[in-house]
VOBAVEX-682299 format. One record per residue (C-alpha): y, x, z; residue number from 1. Coordinates in steps of 0.02 Angstrom, whole numbers, plus 50000, padded with zeros to 5 digits. Layout:
REM residues N
<<Y,X,Z>,NUM>;
...
REM end
This chain:
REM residues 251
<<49372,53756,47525>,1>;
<<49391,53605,47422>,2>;
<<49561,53520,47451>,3>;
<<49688,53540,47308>,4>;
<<49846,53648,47426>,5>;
<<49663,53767,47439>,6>;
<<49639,53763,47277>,7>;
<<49801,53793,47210>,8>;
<<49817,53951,47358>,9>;
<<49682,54015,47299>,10>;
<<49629,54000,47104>,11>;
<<49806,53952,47026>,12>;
<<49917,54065,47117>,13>;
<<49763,54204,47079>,14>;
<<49783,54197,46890>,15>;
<<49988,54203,46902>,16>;
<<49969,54342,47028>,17>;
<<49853,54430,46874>,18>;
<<49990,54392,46749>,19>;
<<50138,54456,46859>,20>;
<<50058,54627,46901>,21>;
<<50007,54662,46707>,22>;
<<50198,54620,46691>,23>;
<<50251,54744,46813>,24>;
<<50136,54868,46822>,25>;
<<49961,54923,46919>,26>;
<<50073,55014,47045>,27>;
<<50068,54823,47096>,28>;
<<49897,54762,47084>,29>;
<<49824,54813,47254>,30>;
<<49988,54771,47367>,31>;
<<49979,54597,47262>,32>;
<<49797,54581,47275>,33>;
<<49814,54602,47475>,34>;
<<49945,54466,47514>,35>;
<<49874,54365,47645>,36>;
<<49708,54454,47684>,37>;
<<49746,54621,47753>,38>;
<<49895,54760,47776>,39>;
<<49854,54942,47760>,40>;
<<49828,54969,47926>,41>;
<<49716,54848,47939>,42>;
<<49613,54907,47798>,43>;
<<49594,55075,47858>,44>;
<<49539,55026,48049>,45>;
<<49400,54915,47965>,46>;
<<49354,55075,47819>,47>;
<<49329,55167,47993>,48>;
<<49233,55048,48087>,49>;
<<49115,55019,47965>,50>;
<<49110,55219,47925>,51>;
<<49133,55159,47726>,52>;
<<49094,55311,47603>,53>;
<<49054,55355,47440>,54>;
<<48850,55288,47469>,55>;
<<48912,55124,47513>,56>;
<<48880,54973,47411>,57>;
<<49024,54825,47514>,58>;
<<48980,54671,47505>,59>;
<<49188,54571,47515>,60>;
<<49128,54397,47553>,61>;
<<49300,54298,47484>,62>;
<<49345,54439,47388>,63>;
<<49510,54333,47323>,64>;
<<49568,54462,47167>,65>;
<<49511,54604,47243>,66>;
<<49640,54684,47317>,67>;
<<49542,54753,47468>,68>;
<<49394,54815,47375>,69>;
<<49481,54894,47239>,70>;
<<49589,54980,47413>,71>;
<<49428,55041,47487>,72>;
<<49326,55097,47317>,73>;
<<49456,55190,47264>,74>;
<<49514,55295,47457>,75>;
<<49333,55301,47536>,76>;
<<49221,55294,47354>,77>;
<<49118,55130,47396>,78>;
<<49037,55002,47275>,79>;
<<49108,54821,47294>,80>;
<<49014,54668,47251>,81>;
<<49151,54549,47265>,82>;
<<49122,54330,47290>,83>;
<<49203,54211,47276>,84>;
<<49214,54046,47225>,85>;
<<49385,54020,47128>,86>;
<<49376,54070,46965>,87>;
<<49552,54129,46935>,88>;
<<49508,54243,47077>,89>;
<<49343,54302,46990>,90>;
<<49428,54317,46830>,91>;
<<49598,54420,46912>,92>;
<<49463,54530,46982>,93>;
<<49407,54587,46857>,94>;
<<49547,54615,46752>,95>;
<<49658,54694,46867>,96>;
<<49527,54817,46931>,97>;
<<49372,54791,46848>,98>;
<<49257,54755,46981>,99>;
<<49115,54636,46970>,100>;
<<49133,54463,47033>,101>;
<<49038,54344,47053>,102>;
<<49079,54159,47055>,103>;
<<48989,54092,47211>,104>;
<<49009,53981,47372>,105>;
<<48989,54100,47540>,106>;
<<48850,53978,47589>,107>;
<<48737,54013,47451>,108>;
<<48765,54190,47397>,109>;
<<48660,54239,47243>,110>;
<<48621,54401,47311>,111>;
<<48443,54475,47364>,112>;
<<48382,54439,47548>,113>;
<<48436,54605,47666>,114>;
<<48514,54676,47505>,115>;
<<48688,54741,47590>,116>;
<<48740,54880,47700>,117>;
<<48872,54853,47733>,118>;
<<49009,54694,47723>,119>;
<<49170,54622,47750>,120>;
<<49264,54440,47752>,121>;
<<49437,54459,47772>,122>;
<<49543,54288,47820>,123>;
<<49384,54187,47763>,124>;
<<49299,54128,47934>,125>;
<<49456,54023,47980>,126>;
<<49462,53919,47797>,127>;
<<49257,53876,47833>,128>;
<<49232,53728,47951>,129>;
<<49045,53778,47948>,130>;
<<49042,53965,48012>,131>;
<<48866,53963,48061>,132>;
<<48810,53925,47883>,133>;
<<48924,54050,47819>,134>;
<<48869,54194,47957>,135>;
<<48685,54152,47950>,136>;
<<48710,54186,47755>,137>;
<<48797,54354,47789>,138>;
<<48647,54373,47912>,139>;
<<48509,54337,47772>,140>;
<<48576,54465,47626>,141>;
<<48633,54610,47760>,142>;
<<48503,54723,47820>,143>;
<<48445,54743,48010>,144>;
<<48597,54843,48078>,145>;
<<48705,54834,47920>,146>;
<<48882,54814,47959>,147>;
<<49000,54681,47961>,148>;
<<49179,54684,47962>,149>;
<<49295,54517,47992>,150>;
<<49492,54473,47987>,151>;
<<49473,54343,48086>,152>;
<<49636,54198,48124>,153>;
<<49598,54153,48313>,154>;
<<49682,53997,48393>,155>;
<<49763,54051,48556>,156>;
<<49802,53868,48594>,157>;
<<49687,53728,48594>,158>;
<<49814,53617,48486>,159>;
<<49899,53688,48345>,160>;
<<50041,53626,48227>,161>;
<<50066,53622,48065>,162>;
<<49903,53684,48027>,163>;
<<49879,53734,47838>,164>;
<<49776,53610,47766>,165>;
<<49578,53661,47758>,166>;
<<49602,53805,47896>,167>;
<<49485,53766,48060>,168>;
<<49539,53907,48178>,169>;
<<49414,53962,48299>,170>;
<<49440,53998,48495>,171>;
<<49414,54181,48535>,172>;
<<49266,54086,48633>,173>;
<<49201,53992,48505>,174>;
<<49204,54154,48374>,175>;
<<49112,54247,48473>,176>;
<<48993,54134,48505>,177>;
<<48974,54082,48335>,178>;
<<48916,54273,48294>,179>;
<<48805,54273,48421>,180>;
<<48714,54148,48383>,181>;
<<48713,54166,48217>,182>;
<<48618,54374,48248>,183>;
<<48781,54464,48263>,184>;
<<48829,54581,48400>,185>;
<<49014,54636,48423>,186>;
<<49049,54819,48454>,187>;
<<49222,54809,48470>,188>;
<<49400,54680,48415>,189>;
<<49558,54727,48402>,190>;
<<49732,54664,48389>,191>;
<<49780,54659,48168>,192>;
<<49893,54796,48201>,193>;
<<49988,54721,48026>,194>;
<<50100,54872,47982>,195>;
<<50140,54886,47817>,196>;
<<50238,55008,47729>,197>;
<<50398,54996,47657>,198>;
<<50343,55039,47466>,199>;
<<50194,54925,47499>,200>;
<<50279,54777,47543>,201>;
<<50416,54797,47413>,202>;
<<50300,54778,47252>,203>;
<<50197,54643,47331>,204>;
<<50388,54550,47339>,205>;
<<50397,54586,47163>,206>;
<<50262,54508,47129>,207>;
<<50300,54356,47241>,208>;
<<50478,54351,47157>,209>;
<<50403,54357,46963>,210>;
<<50302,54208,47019>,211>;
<<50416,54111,47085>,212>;
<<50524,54135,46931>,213>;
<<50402,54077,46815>,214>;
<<50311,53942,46900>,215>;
<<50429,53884,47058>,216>;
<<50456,53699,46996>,217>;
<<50275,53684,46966>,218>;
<<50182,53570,47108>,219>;
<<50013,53721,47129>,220>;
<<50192,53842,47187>,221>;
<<50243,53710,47312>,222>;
<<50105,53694,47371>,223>;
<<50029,53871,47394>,224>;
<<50227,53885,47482>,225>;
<<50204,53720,47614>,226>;
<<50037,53822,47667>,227>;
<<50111,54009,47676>,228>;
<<50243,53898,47773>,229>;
<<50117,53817,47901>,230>;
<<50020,53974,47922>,231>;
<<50201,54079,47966>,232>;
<<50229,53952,48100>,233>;
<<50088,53964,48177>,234>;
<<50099,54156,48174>,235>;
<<50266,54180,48237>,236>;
<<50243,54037,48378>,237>;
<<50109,54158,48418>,238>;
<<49972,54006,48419>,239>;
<<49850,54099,48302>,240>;
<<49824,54292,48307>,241>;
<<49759,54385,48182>,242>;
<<49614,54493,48256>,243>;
<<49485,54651,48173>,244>;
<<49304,54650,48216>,245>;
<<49157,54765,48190>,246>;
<<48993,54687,48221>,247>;
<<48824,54728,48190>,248>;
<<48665,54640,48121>,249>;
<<48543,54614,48241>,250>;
<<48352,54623,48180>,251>;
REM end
C-alpha cells in the first residue's frame, strides 16, 4: 500500500475523519471508523464465527482507526491489538477510542510467534498484491487452531474496470487457494450481507459531509473520492463481491 490515492484513502482522510467525529460527537466515531471495512451486520456474523468474548485478545490486521475493534470490544468484551501502517490511522485510533496501535506493515508484524487467538482483516487481502506473505504472517503470530476472520473483495470477472488504484482482487479460486496454501482451512463464506441501519448510516454521512466541507478542494479529498468512485463501480456492476470468511489455523 504505497501509491499516493492509497495513501491519501487511508492516512489523510484518517486524521480528518478523527477531527470531524471530535466535532460532532462519539455517537459518530464507530459508524465513521467503519466506512469502507464492514456494516453491522457484517460485524456481528464475523463476532459469531469467531465465538469473540470477553477472554479474547483480536488481533485487527489493517485496523484503519479502529472502528471495528472499538465495535467488537465494546458488544462482545474482547482485547484489540490493532496494525496498521498509516499513521493518521494509528494516531485516530487511539484518540477516538483509545486502543493500542501499532504502526506496522502486515508483512512484518512485531508481534510474538503463535501469540493470537484469535484475528481479523477486514477489506485488507484485496489492497495486498502479495497475500501469501501477508497470510503466512497471520499464520506465524496465530496459534494452531486460532481463528481467522476475513472481508474479503472477490473478482467475479476475470477483467475488471476502473479498478481503484493499488487493489489486486482475487478470484474466489485464487483466495481460496491462497489460504490453503498458506495453513488455512475454511469452515465456511458467506455473501457480506451489508445491511446497515438507518441511524448508522446517517452519522457516518455526517461525517462524510463535515469532511467534504472542510477539505473538498484539497487534491488527498479527490483523490480518496476517484477511488470510493472506482470501487462503487465495480460493486454495483456486480464485478467484485464482497464476501465473510471464517477459517482456521492449521498446525
Amino acid at each position: 500500500m504505497n501509491s499516493e490515492k492509497m495513501e491519501a484513502e487511508f492516512d489523510v482522510v484518517a486524521d480528518w475523519t478523527r477531527e470531524a467525529v471530535e466535532h460532532l460527537g462519539d455517537e459518530h466515531a464507530i459508524p465513521a471508523g467503519c466506512r469502507g471495512s464492514a456494516s453491522p451486520s457484517a460485524l456481528a456474523w464475523l463476532a459469531e464465527a469467531l465465538e469473540l468474548g470477553p477472554s479474547t485478545k483480536l488481533l485487527d490486521l489493517g485496523a484503519g482507526i479502529g472502528g471495528p475493534a472499538a465495535w467488537a470490544a465494546r458488544r462482545y468484551g474482547v482485547r484489540p491489538v490493532l496494525v496498521d501502517p498509516m499513521e493518521g490511522a494509528c494516531r485516530a485510533a487511539a484518540r477516538l477510542f483509545g486502543l493500542p496501535a501499532i504502526r506496522a506493515d502486515g508483512l512484518c508484524v512485531p508481534l510474538r510467534t503463535a501469540s493470537i487467538g484469535t484475528a481479523w482483516c477486514l477489506g485488507v487481502l484485496c489492497t495486498v498484491e502479495d497475500k501469501a506473505a501477508l497470510l503466512a504472517e497471520l499464520h506465524r503470530v496465530l496459534t494452531p487452531g486460532a481463528h481467522l476472520g476475513l472481508l474479503v473483495l472477490v473478482a467475479r470477472t476475470p477483467h475488471l474496470e476502473p479498478v481503484p488504484e493499488g487493489n489486486f482482487f482475487p478470484s474466489q479460486e485464487e483466495l481460496v487457494s491462497v489460504l490453503d496454501k498458506s495453513g488455512f482451512a475454511v469452515e465456511e463464506q458467506v455473501d457480506d450481507p451489508g445491511d446497515t441501519p438507518a441511524s448508522w448510516t446517517k452519522r457516518s454521512a455526517r461525517v462524510d459531509e463535515l469532511i467534504r466541507e472542510r477539505h473538498e478542494g484539497e487534491e488527498a479529498y479527490s483523490q480518496e473520492a476517484d477511488q470510493q468512485h472506482r470501487l462503487g463501480q465495480l460493486l454495483s456492476t456486480a464485478q467484485v463481491s464482497s464476501q465473510l470468511l471464517h477459517a482456521v489455523r492449521l498446525d
